[in-house]
Structure formats: structure tokens, C-alpha cells
N, C-alpha and C positions, 0 to 999 in steps of 0.2 A: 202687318200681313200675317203675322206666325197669331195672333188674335182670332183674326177672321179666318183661317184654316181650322181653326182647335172648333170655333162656334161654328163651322159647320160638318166638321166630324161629328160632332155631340147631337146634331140634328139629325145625322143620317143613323147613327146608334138609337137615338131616341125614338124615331120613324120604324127600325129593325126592332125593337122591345117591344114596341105595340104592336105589330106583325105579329113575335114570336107570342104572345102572349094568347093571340085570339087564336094561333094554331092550337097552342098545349089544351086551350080550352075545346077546340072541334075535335083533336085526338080521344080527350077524356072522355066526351061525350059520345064519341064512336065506338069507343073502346080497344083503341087499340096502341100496343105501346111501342114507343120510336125510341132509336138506337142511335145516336148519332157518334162516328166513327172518325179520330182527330189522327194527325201522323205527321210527318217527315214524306215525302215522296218517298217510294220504293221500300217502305217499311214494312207491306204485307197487310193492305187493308184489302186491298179486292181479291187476293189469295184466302184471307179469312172469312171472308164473307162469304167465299164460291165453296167454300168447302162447309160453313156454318149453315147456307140456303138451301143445300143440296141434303143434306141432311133432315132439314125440318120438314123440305117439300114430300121426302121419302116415308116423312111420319104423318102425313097427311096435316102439316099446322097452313094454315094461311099466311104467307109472309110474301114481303115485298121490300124493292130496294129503289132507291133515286141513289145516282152515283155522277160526283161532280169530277171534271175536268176543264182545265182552259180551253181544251180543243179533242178533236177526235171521240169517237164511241165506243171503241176498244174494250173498257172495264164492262159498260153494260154488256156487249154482245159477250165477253165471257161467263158475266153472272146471269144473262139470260138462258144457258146451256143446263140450268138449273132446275128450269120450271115454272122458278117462281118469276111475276111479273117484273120488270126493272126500266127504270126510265132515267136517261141519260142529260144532266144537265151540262149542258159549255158555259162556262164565263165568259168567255172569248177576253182575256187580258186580267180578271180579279181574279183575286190570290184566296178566294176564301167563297162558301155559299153562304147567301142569306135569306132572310125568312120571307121575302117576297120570293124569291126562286123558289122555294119547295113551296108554297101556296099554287104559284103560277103550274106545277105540275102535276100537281094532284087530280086536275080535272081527269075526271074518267076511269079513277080509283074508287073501289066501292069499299071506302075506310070502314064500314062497320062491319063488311066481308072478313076485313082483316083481322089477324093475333097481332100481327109486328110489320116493323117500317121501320126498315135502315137504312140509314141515311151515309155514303160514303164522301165525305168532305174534300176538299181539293188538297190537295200534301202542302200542308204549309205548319209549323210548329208557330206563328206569331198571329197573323190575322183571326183564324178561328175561334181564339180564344176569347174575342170581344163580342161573337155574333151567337146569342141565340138560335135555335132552328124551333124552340119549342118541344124539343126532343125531354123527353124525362128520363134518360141515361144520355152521359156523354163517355166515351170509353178514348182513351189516350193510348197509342200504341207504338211500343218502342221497342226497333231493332236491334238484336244482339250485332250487327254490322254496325253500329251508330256509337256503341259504344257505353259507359254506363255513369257517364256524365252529362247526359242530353239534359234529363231535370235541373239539373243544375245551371245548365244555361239557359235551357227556357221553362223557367216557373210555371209563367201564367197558366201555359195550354194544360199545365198533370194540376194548377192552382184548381184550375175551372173542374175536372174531370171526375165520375163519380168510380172508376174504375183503371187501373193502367195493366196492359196487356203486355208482353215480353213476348216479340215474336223472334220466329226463325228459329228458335232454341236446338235445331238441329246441327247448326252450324257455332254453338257458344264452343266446343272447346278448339275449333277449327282458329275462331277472333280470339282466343284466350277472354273472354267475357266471363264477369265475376258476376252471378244472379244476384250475390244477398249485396257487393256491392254496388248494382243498381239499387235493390231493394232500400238501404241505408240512404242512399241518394233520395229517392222517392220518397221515403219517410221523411227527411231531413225537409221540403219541401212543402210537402202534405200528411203530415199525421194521420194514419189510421187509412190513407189509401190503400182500398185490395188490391194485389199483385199478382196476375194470372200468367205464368211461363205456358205458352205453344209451341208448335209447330204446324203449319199447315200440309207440311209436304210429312212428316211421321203423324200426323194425328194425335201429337202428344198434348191432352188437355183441351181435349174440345171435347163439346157437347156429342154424349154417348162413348167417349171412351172410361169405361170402367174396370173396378178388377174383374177379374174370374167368378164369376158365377152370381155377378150381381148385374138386377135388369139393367140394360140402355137407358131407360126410364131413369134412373135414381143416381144421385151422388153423396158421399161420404159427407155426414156433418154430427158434430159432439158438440148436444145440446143438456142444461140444467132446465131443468122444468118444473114448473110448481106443483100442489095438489090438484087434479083432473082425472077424471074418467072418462077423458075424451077420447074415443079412437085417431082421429083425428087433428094437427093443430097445425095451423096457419102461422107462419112465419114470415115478420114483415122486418125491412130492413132499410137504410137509403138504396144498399146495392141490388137487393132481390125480392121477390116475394117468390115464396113455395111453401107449399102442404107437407108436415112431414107423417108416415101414414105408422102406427107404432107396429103394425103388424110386419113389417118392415126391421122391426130395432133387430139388430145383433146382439146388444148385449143392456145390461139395466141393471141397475142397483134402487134401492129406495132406500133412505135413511128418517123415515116415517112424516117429512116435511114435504118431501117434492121428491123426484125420480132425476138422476141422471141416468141419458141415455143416447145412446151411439146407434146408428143406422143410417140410413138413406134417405133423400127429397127427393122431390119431384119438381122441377120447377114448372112452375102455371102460368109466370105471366115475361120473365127476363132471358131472353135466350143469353146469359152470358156461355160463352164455351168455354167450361169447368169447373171445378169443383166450388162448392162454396163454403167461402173463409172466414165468414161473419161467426164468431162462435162465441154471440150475443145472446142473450135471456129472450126466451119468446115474450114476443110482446102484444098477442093478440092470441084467441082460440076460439075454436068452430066449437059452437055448444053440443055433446055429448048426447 
């Protein structure tokens, strides 16, 4: 019996692979890039989102959301208050979405209209972790109420993720919650995952909060750079792509090889909400 359970688990993953696969490829060719959003129930994924959508729609981007649940419409009708368009999938009894669901709801989306498509997964820290959506970010989000051992009990889902988020951070000294001892955990786990600390309800670390007297538009990033005269240079990463614009820098040194140089992106294509931590070697440049 335990045989014939396992072979056909492997078929219905195998069946879900081929699904996710011809999504990622109708996305790329539409252009538009998906977010798919993993958690714990009550961990602040439709909190983040309602306050991430409401944002972008204010900046005139095109975004949209599919938002799963076992039951009830609840999360859509609050991220619907947004603007942006949102479509409410049920399970009705599965513990996770998969790539036949978000195919089946797409009808009626004009994907090349679109910048982004977020996907909010059902709150489950064990099933999501095995199902594609075809998403080209998966982002992992974990509560300061949760505590800062979650990675540690569940691997796989921060295993799978290109990003883990730290919500609620308004409430860590309320939990007595240690950031870098989640962080050590996270790393301990996944090497080199970015760690974004928020707050949905202070706005601490979302997209458009900046310091004082630097645009909405831009976030703090210390890059080494090689020889160019490029105004310009494109910066690709697994976790992000953005333009960093020099007219922009703060501050610059040249030591007659390459420039190091501190200023602002712009992100183009990942709406992560915050700053960006990748502070990697460019690895691409828009020719001068």
C-alpha cells in the first residue's frame, strides 16, 4: 500500500511540474514577473501584500494578485480595496495551491498588461514547499509571533525560497524575538538567503520607505564596479534585477581599476518590499 501511495504522489508532482513549467514559460513570454508568497497561517501575507499592492497601484505599476484559501473570500476582498485586480482561489479541503489552480484562473487576465502577479499561497509551512506555481520568486515569511526557530523545523519551505521576509517586526520586543537569532537559524538552513525585517502596520521596510531626502523610487545599495562610462548599469541577481542610475551615487572613490560606489536602485522588475542586500559584483551593464 505505502508503494502505491508514494507512485502516486510522484504522478500528481510530476503532472504539477509540467503545469508549472508551461506557466513560467507563458509568464516569460508575457512579461510579466510572479511572486509567489509561502507562510504559517496568520503570519502577515495578506497584510503585506494589501499594503505592497496599494502602493504600486498608487505609482501607476500594473500588478495583480490570485490569493488562495480553503474557504471564504475574505483576503481577496481586502486586497481588492487596493485597485489592483485580485482573484480568490478555494481549495475547499487542500492544504496548498497548485499550478493547475493558478492556470484555471488566469482566464480573463490580460498577463502582458501586466508588471507582477502575486500569488498568496494557502498558510501552510509543509505542502507548498513541493508545488511549483511557476512563480520566478518564491518569498518565505516568517512571524516574529512564530518565534525564531520555525527554519529549523521546517527546512524545506525557507530550502525552496529565493527570499525570507520577517514580519510584524513591530511586535519583536513585545515576543522578546532575537532578528539575528532567526537570521543564524535561516542561514544555518540556507546559505546566503536575504533576510528582509517589516512591518506592515509601521511600514518598516517596505517598498518606498526611505531616508530623508532620498526618492521613493530608490534604495540604498554598496556596489564595486569595474571600468565603464556607463551612466547607467543593470544589476542582476537570483533575488532582484534593478538599474543603478550613477547620477544617483552619494559617494565614489576610483582606485584607477573600477569605482566603488554607494547610492540608490531603482527596482524594474521585483517588487521585493526593501532594501536590497545582494552586495554582489555587477554582473551585467547597459552599454554607455
Amino acid at each position: 500500500m505505502s508503494t502505491r501511495i508514494l507512485e502516486l504522489r510522484q504522478n500528481v508532482l510530476n503532472k504539477n511540474d509540467q503545469l508549472a513549467r508551461e506557466l513560467r514559460t507563458r509568464f516569460q513570454r508575457a512579461g510579466v514577473f510572479v511572486a509567489n508568497l509561502v507562510s504559517s497561517p496568520g503570519t502577515g501575507k495578506t497584510a503585506m501584500l494589501e499594503r505592497t499592492l496599494a502602493e504600486l497601484v498608487r505609482r501607476g505599476r500594473p500588478v495583480a494578485a490570485l490569493v488562495g484559501d480553503l474557504e471564504t473570500d475574505n483576503d481577496a476582498r481586502r486586497l481588492a480595496a487596493s485597485g489592483a485586480p485580485v482573484r480568490q482561489i478555494n481549495t475547499h479541503g487542500r492544504c496548498h495551491l497548485e499550478a493547475e489552480m493558478i492556470g484555471a484562473h488566469l482566464e480573463g487576465f490580460d498577463l502582458e498588461g501586466l508588471e507582477m502577479l502575486f500569488i498568496e499561497n494557502v498558510g501552510n509551512l509543509v505542502c507548498p514547499a513541493s508545488y511549483d506555481l511557476g512563480e520566478e520568486l518564491r518569498l518565505v515569511l516568517l512571524s516574529v509571533t512564530e518565534g525564531e526557530d520555525k527554519p529549523l523545523k521546517y527546512p524545506n519551505i525557507f530550502n525552496s525560497a529565493d527570499a525570507a521576509i520577517v514580519t510584524k517586526m513591530d511586535l519583536a520586543a513585545a515576543c522578546e524575538f532575537d532578528l539575528e537569532t532567526a537570521r543564524t537559524n535561516i542561514q544555518a538552513v540556507r546559505p546566503g538567503l536575504p533576510v528582509i525585517p517589516l512591518s506592515a502596520r509601521t511600514g518598516e521596510g517596505f517598498l518606498g520607505c526611505c531616508p530623508p531626502g532620498a526618492s521613493r523610487e530608490f534604495f540604498p545599495i554598496d556596489l564595486e564596479v569595474g571600468p565603464s562610462h556607463a551612466e547607467q548599469i543593470r544589476l542582476d541577481t537570483p533575488h532582484c534585477s534593478a538599474r543603478f542610475d550613477r547620477r544617483n551615487v552619494i559617494d565614489r572613490g576610483s582606485d584607477g581599476e573600477g569605482m566603488s560606489v554607494q547610492g540608490w536602485v531603482e527596482f524594474v522588475k521585483v517588487g521585493i518590499p526593501g532594501p536590497v542586500h545582494d552586495t554582489v559584483p555587477v554582473m551585467g551593464e547597459t552599454p554607455g
